[in-house]
C-alpha positions in Angstrom: 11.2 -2.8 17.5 8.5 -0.4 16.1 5.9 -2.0 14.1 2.6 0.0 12.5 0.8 1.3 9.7 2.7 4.2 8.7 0.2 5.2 6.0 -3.5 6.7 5.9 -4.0 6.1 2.3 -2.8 2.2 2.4 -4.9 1.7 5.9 -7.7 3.4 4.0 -7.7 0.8 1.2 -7.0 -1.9 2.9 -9.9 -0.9 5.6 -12.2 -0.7 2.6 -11.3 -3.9 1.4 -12.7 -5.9 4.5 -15.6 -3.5 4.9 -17.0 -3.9 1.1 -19.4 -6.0 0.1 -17.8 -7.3 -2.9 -14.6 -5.2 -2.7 -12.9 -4.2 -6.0 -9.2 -3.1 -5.1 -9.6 -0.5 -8.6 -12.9 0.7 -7.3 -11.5 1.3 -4.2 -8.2 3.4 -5.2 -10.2 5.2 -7.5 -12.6 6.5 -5.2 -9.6 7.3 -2.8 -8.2 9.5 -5.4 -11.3 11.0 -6.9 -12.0 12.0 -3.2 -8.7 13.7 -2.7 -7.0 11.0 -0.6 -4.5 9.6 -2.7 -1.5 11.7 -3.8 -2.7 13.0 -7.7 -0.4 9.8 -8.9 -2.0 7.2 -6.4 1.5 5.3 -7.1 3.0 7.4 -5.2 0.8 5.7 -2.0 0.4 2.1 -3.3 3.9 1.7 -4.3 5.0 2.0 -0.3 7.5 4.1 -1.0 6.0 6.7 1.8 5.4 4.1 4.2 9.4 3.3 3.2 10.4 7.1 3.9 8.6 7.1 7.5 9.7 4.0 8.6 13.8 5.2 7.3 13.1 8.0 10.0 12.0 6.2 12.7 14.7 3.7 11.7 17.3 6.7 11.6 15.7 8.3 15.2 16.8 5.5 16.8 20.0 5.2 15.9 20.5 3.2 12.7 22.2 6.4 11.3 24.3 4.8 8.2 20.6 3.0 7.3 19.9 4.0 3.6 16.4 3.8 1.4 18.3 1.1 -0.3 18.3 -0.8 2.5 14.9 -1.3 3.2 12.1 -3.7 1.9 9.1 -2.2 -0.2 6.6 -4.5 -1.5 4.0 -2.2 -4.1 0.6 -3.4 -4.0 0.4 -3.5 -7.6 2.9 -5.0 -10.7 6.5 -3.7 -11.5 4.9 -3.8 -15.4 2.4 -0.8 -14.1 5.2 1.3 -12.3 5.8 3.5 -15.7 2.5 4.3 -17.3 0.7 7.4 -17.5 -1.9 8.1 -14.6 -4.8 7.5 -16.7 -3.6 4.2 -18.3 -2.9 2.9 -14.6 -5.5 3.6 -13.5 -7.6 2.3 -16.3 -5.5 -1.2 -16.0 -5.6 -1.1 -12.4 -8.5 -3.6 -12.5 -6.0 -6.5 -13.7 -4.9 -6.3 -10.0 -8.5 -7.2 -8.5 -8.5 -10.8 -8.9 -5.3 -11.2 -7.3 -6.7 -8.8 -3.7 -9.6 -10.8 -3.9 -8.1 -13.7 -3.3 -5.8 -12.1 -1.1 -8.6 -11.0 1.2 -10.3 -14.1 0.8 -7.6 -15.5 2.0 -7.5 -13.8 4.9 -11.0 -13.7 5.5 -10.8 -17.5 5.9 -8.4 -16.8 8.5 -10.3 -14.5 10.4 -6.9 -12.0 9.8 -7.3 -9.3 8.0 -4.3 -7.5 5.5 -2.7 -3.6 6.5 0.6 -2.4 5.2 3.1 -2.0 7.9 6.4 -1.4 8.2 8.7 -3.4 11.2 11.8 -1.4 12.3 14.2 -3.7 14.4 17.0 -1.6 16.4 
């Protein structure tokens, strides 16, 4: 199997996360995008749909030819309710989600573990 973090933007954030002080998930993407690192819709990143694209390739490379988008897994790191707004309304509500990462990170502080969006490809 292949298993990694297929995604710059998502290791960003989630690197930022653990490295803040008192990390705010919003603060965070918005910095991302106001620094160019996020595509102009930063949805396009945190809904893993690129991660999903690279890891169909690697999945297709080695051999799972009939393997369709369909098929695979995506978990976005924020609400299904958020996935049609405009830009600037997301990311104006994008702060709903911070509660829920800090806790999240918290969580996994607690565990000395830490959180990255990967994507697992079993042959």
């Amino acid at each position: 199997s292949v298993c990694g973090a297929l995604s710059g933007t998502l290791s960003l954030v989630f690197s930022e996360l653990f490295s803040t002080a008192s990390p705010r998930f919003s603060d965070i993407v918005r910095r991302a995008k106001e620094k160019g690192f996020t595509e102009p819709d930063p949805r396009d990143d945190l809904s893993g749909i690129d991660v999903a694209r690279k890891a169909l390739i690697i999945a297709r490379t080695l051999g799972a030819a009939s393997l369709e988008m369909h098929d695979i897994e995506v978990e976005p790191l924020y609400p299904a309710n958020m996935a049609d707004m405009s830009v600037s309304d997301f990311l104006s509500t994008l702060s709903t989600c911070d509660a829920e990462w800090g806790a999240r990170v918290d969580h996994a502080k607690a565990r000395n573990k830490v959180l990255r969006y990967a994507a697992r490809v079993e042959r």
